[in-house]
C-alpha positions as CSV (number, residue, x, y, z in Angstrom):
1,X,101.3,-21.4,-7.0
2,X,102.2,-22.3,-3.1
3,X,99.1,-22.5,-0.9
4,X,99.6,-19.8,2.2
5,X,97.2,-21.5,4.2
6,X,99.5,-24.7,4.7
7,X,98.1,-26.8,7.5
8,X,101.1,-27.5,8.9
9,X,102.3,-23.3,8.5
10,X,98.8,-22.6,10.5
11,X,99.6,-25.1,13.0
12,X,102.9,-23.6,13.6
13,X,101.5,-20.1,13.7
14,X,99.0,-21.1,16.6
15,X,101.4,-22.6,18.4
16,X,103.9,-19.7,18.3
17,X,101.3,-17.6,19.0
18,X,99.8,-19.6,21.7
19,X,103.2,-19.5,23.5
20,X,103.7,-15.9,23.1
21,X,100.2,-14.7,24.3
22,X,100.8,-17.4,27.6
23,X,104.2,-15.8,27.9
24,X,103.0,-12.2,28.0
25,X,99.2,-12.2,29.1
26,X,96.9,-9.3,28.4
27,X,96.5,-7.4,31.5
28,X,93.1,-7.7,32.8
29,X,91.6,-4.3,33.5
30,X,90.8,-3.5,36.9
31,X,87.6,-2.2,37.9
32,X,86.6,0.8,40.1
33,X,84.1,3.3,40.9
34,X,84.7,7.0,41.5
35,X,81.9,9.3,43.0
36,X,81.8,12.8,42.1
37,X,79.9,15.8,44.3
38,X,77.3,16.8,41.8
39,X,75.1,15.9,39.2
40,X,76.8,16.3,35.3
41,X,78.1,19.5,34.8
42,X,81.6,21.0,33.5
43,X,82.4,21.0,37.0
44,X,83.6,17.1,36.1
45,X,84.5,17.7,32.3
46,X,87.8,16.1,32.8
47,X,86.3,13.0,34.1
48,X,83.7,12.8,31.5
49,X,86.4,13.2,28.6
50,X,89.4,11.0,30.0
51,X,86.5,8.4,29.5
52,X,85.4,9.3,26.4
53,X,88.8,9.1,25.0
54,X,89.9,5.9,26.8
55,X,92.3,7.9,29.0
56,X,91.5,5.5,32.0
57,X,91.5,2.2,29.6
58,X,94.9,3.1,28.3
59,X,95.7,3.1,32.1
60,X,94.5,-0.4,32.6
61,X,91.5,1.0,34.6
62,X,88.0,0.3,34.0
63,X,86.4,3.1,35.7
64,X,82.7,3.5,36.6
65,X,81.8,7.4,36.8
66,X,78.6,7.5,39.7
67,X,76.9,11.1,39.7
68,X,76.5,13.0,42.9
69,X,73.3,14.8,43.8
70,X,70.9,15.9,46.9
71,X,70.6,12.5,47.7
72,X,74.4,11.2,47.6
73,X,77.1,12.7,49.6
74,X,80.6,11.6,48.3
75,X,82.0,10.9,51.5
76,X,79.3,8.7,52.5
77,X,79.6,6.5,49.6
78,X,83.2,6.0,50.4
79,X,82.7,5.3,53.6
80,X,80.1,2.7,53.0
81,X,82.8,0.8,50.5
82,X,79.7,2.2,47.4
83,X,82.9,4.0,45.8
84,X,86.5,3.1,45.4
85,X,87.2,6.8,45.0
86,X,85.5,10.0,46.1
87,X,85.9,13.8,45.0
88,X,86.0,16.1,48.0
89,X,86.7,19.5,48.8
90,X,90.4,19.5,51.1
91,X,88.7,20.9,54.1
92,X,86.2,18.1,53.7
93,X,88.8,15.3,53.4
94,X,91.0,16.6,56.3
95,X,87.5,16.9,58.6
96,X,86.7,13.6,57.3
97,X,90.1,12.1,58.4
98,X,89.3,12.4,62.2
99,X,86.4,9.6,61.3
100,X,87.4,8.2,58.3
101,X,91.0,7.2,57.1
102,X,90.8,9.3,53.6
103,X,93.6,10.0,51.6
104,X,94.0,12.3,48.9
105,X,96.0,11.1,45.9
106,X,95.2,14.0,43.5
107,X,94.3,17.9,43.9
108,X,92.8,19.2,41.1
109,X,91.1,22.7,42.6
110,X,93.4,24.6,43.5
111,X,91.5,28.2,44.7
112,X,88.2,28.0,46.0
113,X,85.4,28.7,43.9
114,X,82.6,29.4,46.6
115,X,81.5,33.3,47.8
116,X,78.9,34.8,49.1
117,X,76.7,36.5,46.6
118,X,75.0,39.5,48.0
119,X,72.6,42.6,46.4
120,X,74.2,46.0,46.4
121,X,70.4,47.7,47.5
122,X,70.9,45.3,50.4
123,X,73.8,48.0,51.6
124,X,76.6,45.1,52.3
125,X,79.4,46.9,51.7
126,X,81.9,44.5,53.7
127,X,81.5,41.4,55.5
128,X,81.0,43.0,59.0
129,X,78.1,44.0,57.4
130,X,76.2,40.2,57.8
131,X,75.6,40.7,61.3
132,X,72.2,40.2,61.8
133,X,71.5,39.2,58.5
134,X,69.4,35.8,57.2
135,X,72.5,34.2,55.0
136,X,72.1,31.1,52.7
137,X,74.5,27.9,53.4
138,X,73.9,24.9,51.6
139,X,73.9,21.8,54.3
140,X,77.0,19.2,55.4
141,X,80.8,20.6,54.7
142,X,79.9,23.6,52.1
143,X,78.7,25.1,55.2
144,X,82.8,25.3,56.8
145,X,84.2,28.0,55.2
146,X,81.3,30.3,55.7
147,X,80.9,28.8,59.4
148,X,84.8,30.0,60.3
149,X,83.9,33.3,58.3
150,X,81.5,34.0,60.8
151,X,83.0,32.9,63.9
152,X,86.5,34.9,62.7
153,X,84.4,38.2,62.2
154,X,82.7,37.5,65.6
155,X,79.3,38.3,64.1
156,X,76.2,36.3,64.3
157,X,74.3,35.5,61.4
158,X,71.0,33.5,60.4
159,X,71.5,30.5,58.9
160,X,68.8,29.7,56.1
161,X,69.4,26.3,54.5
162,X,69.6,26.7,51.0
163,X,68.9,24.0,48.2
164,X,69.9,24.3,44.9
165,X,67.7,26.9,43.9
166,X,68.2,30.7,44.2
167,X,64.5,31.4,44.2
168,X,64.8,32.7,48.1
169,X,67.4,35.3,47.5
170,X,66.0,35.9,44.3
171,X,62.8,37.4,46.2
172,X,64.9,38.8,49.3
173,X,64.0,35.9,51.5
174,X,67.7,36.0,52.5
175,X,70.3,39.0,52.5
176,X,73.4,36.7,51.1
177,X,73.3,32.9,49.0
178,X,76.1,30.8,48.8
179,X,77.4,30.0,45.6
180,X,80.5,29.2,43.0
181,X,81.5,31.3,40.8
182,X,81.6,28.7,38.1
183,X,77.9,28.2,38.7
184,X,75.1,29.9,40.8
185,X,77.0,33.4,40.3
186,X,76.8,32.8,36.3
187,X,73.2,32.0,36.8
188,X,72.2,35.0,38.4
189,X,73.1,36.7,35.4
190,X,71.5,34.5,33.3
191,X,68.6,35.5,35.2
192,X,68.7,38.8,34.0
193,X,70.6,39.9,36.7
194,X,73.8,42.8,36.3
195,X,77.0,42.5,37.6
196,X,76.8,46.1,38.9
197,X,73.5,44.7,41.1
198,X,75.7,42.6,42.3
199,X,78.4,42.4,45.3
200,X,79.9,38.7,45.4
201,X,82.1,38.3,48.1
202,X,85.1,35.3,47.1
203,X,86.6,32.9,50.0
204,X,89.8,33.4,47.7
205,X,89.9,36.5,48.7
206,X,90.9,36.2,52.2
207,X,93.1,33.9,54.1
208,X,90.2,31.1,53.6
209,X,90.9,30.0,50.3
210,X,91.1,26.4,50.3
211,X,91.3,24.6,47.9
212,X,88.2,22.6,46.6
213,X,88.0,19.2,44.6
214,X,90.3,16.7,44.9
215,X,90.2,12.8,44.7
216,X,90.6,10.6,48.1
217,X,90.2,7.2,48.6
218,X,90.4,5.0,51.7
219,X,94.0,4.6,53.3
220,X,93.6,0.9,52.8
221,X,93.0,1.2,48.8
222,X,96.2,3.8,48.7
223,X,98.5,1.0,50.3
224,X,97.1,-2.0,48.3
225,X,96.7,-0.1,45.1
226,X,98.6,2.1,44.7
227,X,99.1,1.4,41.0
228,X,95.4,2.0,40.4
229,X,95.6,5.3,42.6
230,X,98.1,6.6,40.3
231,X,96.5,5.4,37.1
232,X,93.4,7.3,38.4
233,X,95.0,10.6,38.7
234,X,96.8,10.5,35.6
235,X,94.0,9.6,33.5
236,X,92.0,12.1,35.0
237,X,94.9,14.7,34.9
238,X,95.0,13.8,30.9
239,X,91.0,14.4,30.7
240,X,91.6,18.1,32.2
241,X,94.1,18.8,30.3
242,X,92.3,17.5,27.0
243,X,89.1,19.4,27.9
244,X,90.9,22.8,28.0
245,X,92.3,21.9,24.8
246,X,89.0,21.0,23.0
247,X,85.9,22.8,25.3
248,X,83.7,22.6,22.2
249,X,83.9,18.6,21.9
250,X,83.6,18.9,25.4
251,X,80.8,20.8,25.7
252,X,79.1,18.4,23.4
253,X,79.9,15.5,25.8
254,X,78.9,17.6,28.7
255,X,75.7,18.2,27.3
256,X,75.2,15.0,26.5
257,X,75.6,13.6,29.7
258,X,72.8,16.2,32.0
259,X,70.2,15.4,28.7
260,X,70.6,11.9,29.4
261,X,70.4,12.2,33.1
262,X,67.4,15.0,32.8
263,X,69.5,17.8,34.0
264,X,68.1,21.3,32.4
265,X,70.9,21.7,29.7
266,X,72.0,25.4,28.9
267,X,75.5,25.6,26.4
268,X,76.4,29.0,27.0
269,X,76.2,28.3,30.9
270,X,78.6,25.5,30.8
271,X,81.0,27.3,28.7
272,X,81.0,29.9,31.8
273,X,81.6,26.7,34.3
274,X,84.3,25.2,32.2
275,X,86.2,28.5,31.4
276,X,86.2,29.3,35.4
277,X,87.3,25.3,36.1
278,X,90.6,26.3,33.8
279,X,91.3,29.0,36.1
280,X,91.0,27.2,39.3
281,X,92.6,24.1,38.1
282,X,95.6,25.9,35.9
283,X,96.1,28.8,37.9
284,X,98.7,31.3,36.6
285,X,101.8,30.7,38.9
286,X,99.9,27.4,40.6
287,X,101.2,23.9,40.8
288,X,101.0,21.6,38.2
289,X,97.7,19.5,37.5
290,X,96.7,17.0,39.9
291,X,99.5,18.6,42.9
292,X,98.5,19.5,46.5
293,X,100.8,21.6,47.4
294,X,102.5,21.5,50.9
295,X,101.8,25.0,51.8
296,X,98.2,25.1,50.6
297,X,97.6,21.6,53.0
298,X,99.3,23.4,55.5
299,X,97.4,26.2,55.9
300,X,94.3,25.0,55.5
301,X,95.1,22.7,58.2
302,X,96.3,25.6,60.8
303,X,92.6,27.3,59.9
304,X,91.0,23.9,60.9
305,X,92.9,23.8,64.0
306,X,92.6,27.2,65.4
307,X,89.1,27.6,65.1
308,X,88.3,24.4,66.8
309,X,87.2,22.8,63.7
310,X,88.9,19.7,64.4
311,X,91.4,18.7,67.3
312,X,93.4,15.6,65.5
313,X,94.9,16.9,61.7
314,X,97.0,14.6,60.3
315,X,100.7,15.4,59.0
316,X,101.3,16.2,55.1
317,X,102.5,12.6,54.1
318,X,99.8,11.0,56.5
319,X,97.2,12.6,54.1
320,X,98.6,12.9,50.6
321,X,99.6,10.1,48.4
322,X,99.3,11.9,44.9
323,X,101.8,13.4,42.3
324,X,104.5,15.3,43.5
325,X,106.1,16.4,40.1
């Protein structure tokens, strides 16, 4: 009976084997960092699942996911080199661009998600009708939209900071809160709240529809790597596209994630967050995943501009490096 563990056969084998694996090395996989806005939610599920099913690894990236919260700004981390990537609203990224060379390499909001949630007993039938009335904003850029609202109407209103709770409109201690309709909207309701109690006022539903989360980086990381940039986006594109696909595994690693990091953990309330993502992310008639689209840049960028928001805007291919398909 011949021996198939020959000395001299295993010799050979290493030897071919050696010289193939120096030949054609095993790509090292490069690390980065991404911060996102908020704490875990669906907001981020397709972050959370292109790592959970090696989306980014099959990319050649190993990707560290940082939460956001109160306490950590995106922007700031990216400008203090704490982040290799950053998610950010566009008008956020463009204001940030006058300070900051940010780029965006993928746009994965594409209508904005934030409104103005008002009581119907409070007798705001229109917008007009905030003149002279206390109105929630939360603090840094969430406050831009609502801030050229104001100044477009030519009404003045008072600004009440508002933190993550919705105690204070809850008990009338301001006429209007800020929220997303993926989030603070659903909670209302959750509350115990009716929609017919309700008059929600959308950003989408005017000219100031901008869109929301996107991914930037520093110009400097866009020119060096721009292999990672891509690799990023695509990965990322993949975990979108995989959480639409499979929202109950989704949910599950969702969940999993706020437990772990403390975060009061309700099912049903995530579903609501992760349905409404799909429909800002996959918009009937919008661009494919990932895409900023010229026209969308463009106009936010004109808003920016005419209201004295910020004096320097950069050009379209000055400011987007992302997927054009």
């Amino acid at each position: 009976m011949q021996n198939s563990h020959h000395p001299i056969k295993t010799m050979i084998t290493a030897m071919v084997l050696g010289l193939l694996l120096h030949a054609y090395p095993v790509a090292a996989m490069e690390k980065a960092t991404i911060v996102l806005q908020w704490l875990p939610q669906a907001q981020f599920a397709g972050y959370y699942m292109a790592e959970d099913k090696g989306f980014y690894t099959a990319e050649g990236v190993d990707l560290t996911i940082i939460p956001g919260g109160p306490d950590i700004l995106a922007s700031e981390w990216l400008e203090a080199g704490k982040a290799d990537f950053a998610t950010m609203f566009l008008s956020t990224g463009l204001l940030k661009r006058e300070t900051l060379p940010v780029i965006n390499i993928g746009q994965f909001v594409q209508h904005s998600a934030l409104m103005l949630i008002t009581k119907k007993e409070a007798g705001i039938n229109r917008l007009k009708d905030l003149e002279g009335k206390k109105v929630g904003l939360w603090a840094n850029e969430f406050q831009i939209q609502p801030r050229i609202l104001f100044k477009r109407l030519g009404i003045e209103v008072t600004v009440i900071p508002q933190s993550s709770s919705l105690d204070l409109f809850l008990r009338d201690g301001v006429q209007a809160a800020s929220g997303m309709w993926f989030n603070e909207y659903h909670l209302l309701l959750s509350y115990g709240l009716d929609h017919n109690q309700l008059r929600p006022f959308f950003f989408r539903d005017t000219d100031l529809d901008f869109p929301e989360d996107g991914i930037y980086t520093l110009e400097t990381t866009a020119n060096t790597k721009p292999d990672l940039c891509r690799a990023v986006v695509s990965a990322t594109a993949n975990g979108w596209e995989y959480a639409f696909e499979h929202p109950e595994e989704t949910l599950d690693a969702v969940m999993q994630r706020m437990i772990k990091n403390r975060i009061p953990a309700n099912r049903a309330h995530q579903r609501w967050m992760l349905d409404r993502m799909k429909d800002i992310i996959m918009p009937e008639n919008g661009p494919p995943i990932g895409v900023l689209r010229q026209k969308d840049f463009e106009r936010v960028r004109t808003v920016l501009m005419e209201t004295g928001f910020m004096d320097n805007a950069p050009m379209f291919p000055e400011f987007y490096r992302g997927p054009v398909r």
